[in-house]
C-alpha positions, -999 to 999 in steps of 0.1 A, spaced: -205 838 -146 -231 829 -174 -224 788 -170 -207 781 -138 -217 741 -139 -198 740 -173 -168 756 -159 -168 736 -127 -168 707 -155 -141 716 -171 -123 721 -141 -128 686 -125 -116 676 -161 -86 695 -159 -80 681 -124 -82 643 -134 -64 649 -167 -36 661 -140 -36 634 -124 -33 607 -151 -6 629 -172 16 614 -148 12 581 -161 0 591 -194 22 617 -205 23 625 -243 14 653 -267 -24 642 -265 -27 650 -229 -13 684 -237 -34 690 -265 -62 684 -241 -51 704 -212 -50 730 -235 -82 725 -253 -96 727 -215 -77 758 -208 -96 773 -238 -133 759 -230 -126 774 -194 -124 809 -212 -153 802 -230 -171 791 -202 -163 826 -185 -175 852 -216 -200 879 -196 -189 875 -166 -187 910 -144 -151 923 -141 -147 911 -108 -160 875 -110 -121 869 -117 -113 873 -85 -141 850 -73 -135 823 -99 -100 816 -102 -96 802 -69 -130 785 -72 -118 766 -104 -84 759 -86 -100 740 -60 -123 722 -81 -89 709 -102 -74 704 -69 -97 679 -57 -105 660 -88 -69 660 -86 -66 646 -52 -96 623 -60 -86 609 -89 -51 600 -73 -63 586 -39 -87 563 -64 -55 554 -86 -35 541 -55 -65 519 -41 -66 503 -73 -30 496 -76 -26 481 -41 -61 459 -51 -42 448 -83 -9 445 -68 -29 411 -46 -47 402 -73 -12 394 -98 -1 376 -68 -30 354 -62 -29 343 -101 1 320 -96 -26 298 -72 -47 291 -101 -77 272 -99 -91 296 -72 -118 303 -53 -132 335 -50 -164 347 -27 -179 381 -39 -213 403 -42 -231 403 -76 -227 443 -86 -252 442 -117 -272 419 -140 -256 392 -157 -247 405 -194 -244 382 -223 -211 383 -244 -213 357 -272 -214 322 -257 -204 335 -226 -227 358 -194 -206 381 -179 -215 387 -143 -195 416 -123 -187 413 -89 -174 439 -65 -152 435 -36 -138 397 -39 -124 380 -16 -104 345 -24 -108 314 0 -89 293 -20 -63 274 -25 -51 307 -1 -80 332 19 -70 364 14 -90 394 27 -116 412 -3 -100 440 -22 -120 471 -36 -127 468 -74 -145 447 -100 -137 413 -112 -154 400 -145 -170 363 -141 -172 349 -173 -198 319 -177 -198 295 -206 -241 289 -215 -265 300 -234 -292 312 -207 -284 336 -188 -277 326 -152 -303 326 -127 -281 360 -105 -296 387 -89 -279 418 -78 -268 418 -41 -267 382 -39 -232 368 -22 -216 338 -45 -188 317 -47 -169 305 -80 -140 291 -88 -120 286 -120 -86 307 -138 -80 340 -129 -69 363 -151 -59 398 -134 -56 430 -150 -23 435 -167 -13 475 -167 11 472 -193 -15 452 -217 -36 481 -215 -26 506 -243 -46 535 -259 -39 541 -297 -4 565 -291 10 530 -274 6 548 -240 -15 533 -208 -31 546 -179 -48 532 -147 -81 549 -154 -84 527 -185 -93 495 -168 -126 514 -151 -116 499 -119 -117 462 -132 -95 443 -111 -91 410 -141 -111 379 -148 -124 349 -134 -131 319 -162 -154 297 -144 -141 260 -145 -176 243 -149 -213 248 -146 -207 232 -106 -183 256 -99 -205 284 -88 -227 290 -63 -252 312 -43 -245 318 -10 -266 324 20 -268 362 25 -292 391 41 -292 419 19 -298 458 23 -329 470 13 -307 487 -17 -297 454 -25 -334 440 -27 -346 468 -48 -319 453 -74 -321 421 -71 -363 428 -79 -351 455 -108 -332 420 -126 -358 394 -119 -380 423 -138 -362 428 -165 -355 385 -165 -392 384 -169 -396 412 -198 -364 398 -218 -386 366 -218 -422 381 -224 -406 394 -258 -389 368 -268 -422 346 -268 -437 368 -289 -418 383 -316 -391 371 -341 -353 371 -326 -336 402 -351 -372 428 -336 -370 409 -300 -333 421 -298 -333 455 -310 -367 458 -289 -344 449 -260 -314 469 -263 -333 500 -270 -359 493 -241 -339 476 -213 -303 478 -226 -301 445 -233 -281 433 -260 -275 403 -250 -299 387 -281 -287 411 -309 -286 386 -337 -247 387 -358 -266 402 -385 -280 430 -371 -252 440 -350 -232 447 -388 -257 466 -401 -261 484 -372 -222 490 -374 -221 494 -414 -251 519 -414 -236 543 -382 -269 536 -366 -254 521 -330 -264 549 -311 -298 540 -316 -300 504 -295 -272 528 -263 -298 545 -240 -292 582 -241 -309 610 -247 -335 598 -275 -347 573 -254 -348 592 -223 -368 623 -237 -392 597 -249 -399 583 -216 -399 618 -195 -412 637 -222 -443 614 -242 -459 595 -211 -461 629 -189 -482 647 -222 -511 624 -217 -516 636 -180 -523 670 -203 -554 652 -217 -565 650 -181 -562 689 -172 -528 687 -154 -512 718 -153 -475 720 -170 -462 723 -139 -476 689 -127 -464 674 -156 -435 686 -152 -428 670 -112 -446 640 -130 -416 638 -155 -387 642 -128 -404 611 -107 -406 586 -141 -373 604 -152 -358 587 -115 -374 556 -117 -357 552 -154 -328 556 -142 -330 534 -113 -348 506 -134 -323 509 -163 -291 517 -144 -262 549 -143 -250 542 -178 -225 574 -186 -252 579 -215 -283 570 -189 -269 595 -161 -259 622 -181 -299 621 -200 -316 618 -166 -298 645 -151 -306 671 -181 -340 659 -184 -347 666 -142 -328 702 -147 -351 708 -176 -381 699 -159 -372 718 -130 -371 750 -149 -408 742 -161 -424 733 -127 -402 763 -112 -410 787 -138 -370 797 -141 -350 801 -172 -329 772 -189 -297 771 -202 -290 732 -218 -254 737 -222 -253 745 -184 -269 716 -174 -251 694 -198 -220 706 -173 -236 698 -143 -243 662 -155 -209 658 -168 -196 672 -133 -216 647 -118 -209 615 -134 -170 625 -130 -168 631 -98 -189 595 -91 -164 574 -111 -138 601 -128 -119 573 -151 -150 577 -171 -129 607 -188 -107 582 -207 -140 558 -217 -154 562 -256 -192 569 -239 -182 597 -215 -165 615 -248 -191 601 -275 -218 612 -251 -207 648 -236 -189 655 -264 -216 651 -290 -246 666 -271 -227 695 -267 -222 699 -302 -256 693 -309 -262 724 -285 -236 749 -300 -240 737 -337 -274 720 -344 -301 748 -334 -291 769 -363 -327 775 -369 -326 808 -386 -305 794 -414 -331 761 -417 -358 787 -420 -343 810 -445 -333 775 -461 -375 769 -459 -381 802 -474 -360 799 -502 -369 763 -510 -410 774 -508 -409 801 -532 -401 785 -562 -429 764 -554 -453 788 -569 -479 774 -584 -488 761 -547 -514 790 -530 -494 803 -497 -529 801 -476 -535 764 -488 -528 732 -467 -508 717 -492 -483 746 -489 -483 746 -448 -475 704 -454 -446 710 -477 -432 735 -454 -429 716 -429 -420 686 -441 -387 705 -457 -385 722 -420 -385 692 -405 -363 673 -434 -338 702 -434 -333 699 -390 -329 667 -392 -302 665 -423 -284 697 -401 -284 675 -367 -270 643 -378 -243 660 -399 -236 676 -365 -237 645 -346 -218 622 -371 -192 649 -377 -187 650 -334 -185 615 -333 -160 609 -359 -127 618 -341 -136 601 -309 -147 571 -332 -114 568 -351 -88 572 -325 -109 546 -306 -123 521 -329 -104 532 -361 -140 532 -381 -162 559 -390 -196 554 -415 -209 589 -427 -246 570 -437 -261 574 -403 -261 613 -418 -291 601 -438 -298 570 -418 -310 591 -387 -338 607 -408 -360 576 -411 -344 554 -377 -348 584 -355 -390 590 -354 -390 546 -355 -370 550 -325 -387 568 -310 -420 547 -317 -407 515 -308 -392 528 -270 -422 545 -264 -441 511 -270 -412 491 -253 -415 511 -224 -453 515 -219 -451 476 -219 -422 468 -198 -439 492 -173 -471 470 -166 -491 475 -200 -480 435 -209 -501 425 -178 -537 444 -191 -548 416 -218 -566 432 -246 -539 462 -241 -511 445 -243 -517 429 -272 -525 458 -296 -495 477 -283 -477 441 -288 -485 444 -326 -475 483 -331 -445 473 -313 -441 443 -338 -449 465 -367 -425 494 -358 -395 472 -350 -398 453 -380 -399 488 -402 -366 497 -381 -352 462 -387 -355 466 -426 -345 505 -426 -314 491 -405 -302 465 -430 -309 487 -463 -289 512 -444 -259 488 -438 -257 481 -472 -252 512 -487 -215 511 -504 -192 540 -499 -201 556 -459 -185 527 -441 -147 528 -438 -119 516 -413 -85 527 -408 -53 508 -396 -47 537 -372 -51 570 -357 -35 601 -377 -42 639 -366 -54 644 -403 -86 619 -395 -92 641 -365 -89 674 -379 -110 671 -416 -147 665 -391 -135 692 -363 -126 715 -398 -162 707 -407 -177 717 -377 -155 749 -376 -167 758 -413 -207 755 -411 -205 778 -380 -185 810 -395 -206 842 -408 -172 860 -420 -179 873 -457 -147 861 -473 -166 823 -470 -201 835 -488 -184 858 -510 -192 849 -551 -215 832 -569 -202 795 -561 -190 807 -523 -152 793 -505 -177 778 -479 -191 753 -503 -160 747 -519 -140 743 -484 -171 720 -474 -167 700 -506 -135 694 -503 -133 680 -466 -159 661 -474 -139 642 -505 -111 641 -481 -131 627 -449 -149 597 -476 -115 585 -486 -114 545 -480 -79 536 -456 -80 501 -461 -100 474 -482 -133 466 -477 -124 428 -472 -105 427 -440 -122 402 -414 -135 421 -385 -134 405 -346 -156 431 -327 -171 439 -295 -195 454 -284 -190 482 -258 -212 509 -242 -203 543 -256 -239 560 -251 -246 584 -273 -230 576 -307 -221 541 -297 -197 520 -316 -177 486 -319 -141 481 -306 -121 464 -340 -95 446 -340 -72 435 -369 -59 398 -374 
């Protein structure tokens, strides 16, 4: 089998999909189960004749056990909610639980998770498995490290299964992401740390927050708050001081993938800091090991983000094949990451970042490397510049700069075009200017987390270095700041929708279809049916829904690659 991870993928999808169609149910699901059935045929083209024999039982398996998993996972969480309705009616309670990540900030509000809770009051009840949300009113974030054992009380609010619908009015467990409700905290001397003896896992974290708690306030000190937040989100993942403004241009101009750690920021880190070793005479190889070591510590210093996970783990396969000298295939190792995050927390099928991030790279790999036709594009463009000598300078500049302006015009009309269903049945938005946004914001991007990074990593403590890299980083956010808001404001590429209809879904999928056929019947004539057929889906997909004057409540919610705002209508 040429990509048995992808397969394997597909099947573990297949498996969970199972498993929630029995709470789901719909014509979506089937739609999907079939889509799978197709990509799992795909996924098997130049196979030998008798790897069907071999494979079919395999992929049963697989779909058997996600199946299994997914359902054993699904009746945990229901017993842990079931408890957690019935401790509600006690409200105010008290609630004793571990701190499972950073505090986040949400508006006025820090939201703190914390795993496993167990109430003590007004009733003790023994501590169920999930996540329950504490939700603290201030401005500062609160002073909580990973690991550490609290108490709180104030109004708990559990998980309601039946408030939790997707867009075809239809809910499912997985939904939730194994969030048991939340707790309101009653007052600022309602919570407390508890005495507690960690793991050494525990300690690693709890050092991991009070490091980033010192870099969140290292750049605040020192630049103004729009470049301190974007510098933040895209460095750290904190978004937490994101100014109102800048989150709608970001949202306006389609540029919210930028400031969700995937696969730009990622390739930065594992890919820029490991060149300079080269100035030092380390072998690719080296370099190579060298990238899969800062490629871990990323991951364990930023945290296993769908996005995050699913970057690291193509980024260590793709190093692996340099320091083993073996061949790559991306589209394989974009199934084994995918395989990997699902069978870890397999809900992560139904979230907006497992789809906007999976579904998108892998468009990006069967769409966007159509280098051949960039290059006859190149070609064509360069010889009716003819009054410019072929052996000159000037001719090797222009050439490239149209290569490079061409790639990246062809990659972000992939990406924005992947995006788009997942982005309308979600979010019920979609903004077609990140198609020419991306050309300027990407190379920033990649400036200003290559700067981030080298600073948050111990560069800020060197004095004269820090300070120089303190004022590129300055310089480069502020370019990105600007390019950001004159993005946002372009009239005509942002648009929202009052709901999902299969007609939003199909004119981008169409798209996507249409730039990848050869057949001659669509480059036939002088003005050729694939440029009209393009032309047309394209006035169809720019059509406005609704009126640009609606007011907007949105949230912010971590969708990785492509990410995007959750809208809701008054």
């Amino acid at each position: 089998m040429r990509r048995p991870l992808v397969v394997m993928a597909l099947a573990w999808m297949l498996g969970v999909m199972l498993a929630g169609s029995f709470t789901v149910g719909g014509w979506s699901v089937s739609l999907l189960l079939v889509l799978l059935l197709l990509l799992i045929g795909y996924g098997q083209r130049h196979r030998q004749d008798s790897g069907l024999l071999f494979w079919t039982p395999v992929i049963l398996c697989v779909a058997l056990i996600a199946f299994l998993r997914a359902e054993d996972l699904g009746s945990k969480y229901n017993r842990s909610l079931t408890s957690f309705r019935n401790l509600a009616m006690y409200n105010p309670v008290t609630v004793q639980a571990r701190v499972a990540a950073a505090p986040e900030g949400k508006g006025d509000y820090w939201r703190v998770p914390l795993a496993n809770p167990q109430a003590v009051s007004p009733i003790e009840t023994e501590s169920v498995e999930g996540i329950l949300d504490l939700w603290i009113p201030r401005s500062a974030p609160p002073p909580l490290l990973t690991g550490q054992i609290v108490e709180a009380t104030g109004n708990l609010q559990p998980f309601l299964a039946e408030t939790v619908h997707r867009n075809d009015g239809l809910s499912n467990w997985m939904e939730t992401r194994n969030a048991l409700g939340s707790l309101f905290l009653a007052g600022p001397d309602y919570l407390g740390a508890l005495e507690s003896n960690p793991n050494p896992i525990d300690r690693l974290l709890g050092w991991r927050d009070a490091w980033k708690g010192q870099f969140r306030e290292w750049i605040l000190q020192r630049f103004p708050t729009d470049r301190a937040g974007l510098i933040l989100a895209m460095t750290i993942g904190d978004r937490s001081a994101l100014t109102p403004s800048l989150r709608e241009s970001l949202t306006h101009s389609g540029l919210l993938h930028l400031i969700a750690i995937s696969g730009l920021h990622v390739t930065a880190a594992i890919l820029v800091f490991p060149w300079f070793l080269k100035l030092f005479g380390f072998r690719r190889d080296q370099r190579a090991w060298v990238g899969i070591v800062f490629a871990l510590v990323l991951l364990f210093m930023i945290g296993a983000r769908p996005s995050v996970l699913r970057s690291v783990v193509m980024g260590i396969c793709l190093l692996l094949g340099y320091a083993l000298d073996r061949s790559r295939d991306t589209l394989n190792f974009l199934g084994g990451a995918c395989l990997l995050d699902l069978f870890l927390i397999p809900s992560e099928i139904y979230a907006p970042g497992f789809q906007f991030s999976f579904f998108v790279v892998a468009s990006l790999i069967l769409w966007g490397s159509e280098y051949s036709r960039i290059d006859s594009c190149v070609a064509s463009g360069m010889s009716r510049l003819e009054f410019i000598p072929p052996t000159s300078w000037t001719h090797l500049v222009f050439k490239g700069a149209l290569r490079a302006l061409l790639a990246g015009l062809w990659s972000s009309l992939v990406a924005v075009l992947a995006a788009a269903p997942i982005s309308l049945y979600h979010f019920q938005q979609i903004s077609w200017g990140a198609i020419w946004g991306n050309l300027i914001a990407i190379p920033l991007t990649l400036v200003v987390t290559v700067l981030g990074m080298a600073l948050a990593f111990g560069l800020s403590l060197v004095p004269l270095v820090s300070e120089l890299l303190a004022w590129l980083l300055g310089l480069s956010s502020g370019l990105l700041v600007e390019w950001i808001d004159w993005s946002g404001g372009w009239p005509g590429f942002f648009y929202r929708v009052s709901g999902f209809h299969l007609l939003q879904a199909v004119i981008p999928l169409s798209i996507l279809l249409l730039i990848r056929q050869d057949q001659e019947w669509l480059s036939s004539g002088g003005l050729s049916r694939r440029t009209l057929s393009l032309g047309l889906l394209f006035v169809l997909a720019l059509l406005p829904v609704l009126p640009r004057d609606k007011d907007l409540r949105m949230e912010f919610l971590d969708v990785g690659q492509g990410d995007s705002v959750l809208v809701e209508f008054p």
